[in-house]
C-alpha positions in Angstrom: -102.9 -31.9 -133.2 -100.8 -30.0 -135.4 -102.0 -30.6 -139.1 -104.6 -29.3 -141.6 -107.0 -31.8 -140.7 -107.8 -31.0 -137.4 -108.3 -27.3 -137.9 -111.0 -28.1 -140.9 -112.8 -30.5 -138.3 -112.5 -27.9 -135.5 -110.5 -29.6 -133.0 -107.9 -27.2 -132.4 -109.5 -23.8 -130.2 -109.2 -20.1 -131.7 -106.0 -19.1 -131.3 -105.7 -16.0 -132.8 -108.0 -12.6 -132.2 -109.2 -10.7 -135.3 -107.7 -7.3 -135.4 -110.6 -6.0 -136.3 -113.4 -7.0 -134.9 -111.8 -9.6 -132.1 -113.2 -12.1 -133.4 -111.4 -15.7 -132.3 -109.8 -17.6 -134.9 -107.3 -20.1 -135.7 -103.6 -19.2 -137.1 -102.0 -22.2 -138.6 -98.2 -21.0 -138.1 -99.6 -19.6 -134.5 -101.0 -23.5 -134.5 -98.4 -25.4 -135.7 -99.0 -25.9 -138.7 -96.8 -25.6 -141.8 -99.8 -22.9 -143.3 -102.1 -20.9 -142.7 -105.6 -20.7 -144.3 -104.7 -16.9 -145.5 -101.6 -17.9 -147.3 -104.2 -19.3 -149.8 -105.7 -16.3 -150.5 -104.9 -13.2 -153.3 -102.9 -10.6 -151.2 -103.5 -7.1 -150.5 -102.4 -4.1 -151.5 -99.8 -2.8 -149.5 -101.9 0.4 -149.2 -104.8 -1.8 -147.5 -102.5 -2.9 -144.4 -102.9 -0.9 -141.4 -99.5 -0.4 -140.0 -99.7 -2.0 -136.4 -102.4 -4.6 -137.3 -102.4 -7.4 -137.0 -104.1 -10.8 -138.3 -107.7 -10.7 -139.6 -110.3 -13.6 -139.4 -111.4 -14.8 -142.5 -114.6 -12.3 -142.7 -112.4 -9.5 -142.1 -110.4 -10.1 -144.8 -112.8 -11.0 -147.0 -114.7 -7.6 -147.1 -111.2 -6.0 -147.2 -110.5 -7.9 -150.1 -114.0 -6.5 -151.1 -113.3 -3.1 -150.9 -110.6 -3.1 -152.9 -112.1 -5.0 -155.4 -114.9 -2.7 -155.6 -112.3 0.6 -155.1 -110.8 -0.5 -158.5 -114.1 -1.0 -160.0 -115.3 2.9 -159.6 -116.0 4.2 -163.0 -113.2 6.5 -164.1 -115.2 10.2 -163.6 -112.6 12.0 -166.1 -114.0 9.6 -168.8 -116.1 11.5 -171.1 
């Protein structure tokens, strides 16, 4: 099973570990698939990638996605 199908119905088994927290996942390029579910979603900054790190599952980069959001949402404090 190699298309986006099966890994929506969970047929195909984790194939991936979270870099994070080691949570099991599946890759669709590691998969075989033409995409991966992240390639759908916004990137991150280039200072948010840990150098050496690899892959994270889905809730992993969600609340990295998270923190920056809420990092750029600080109130300026040299604002009077």
């Amino acid at each position: 099973m190699s298309d986006a199908s099966a890994v929506l119905t969970g047929q195909l088994r984790p194939v991936e570990h979270c870099s994070h927290c080691g949570a099991g996942f599946v890759c669709g390029y590691v998969a075989g698939l033409p995409e991966c579910w992240c390639a759908s979603q916004p990137l991150l900054p280039a200072r948010r990638i840990v150098p050496g790190q690899h892959c994270l599952c889905p809730a992993c980069l969600a609340e990295r996605r998270q923190a920056v959001h809420e990092s750029t949402q600080e109130p300026d404090s040299a604002a009077g």
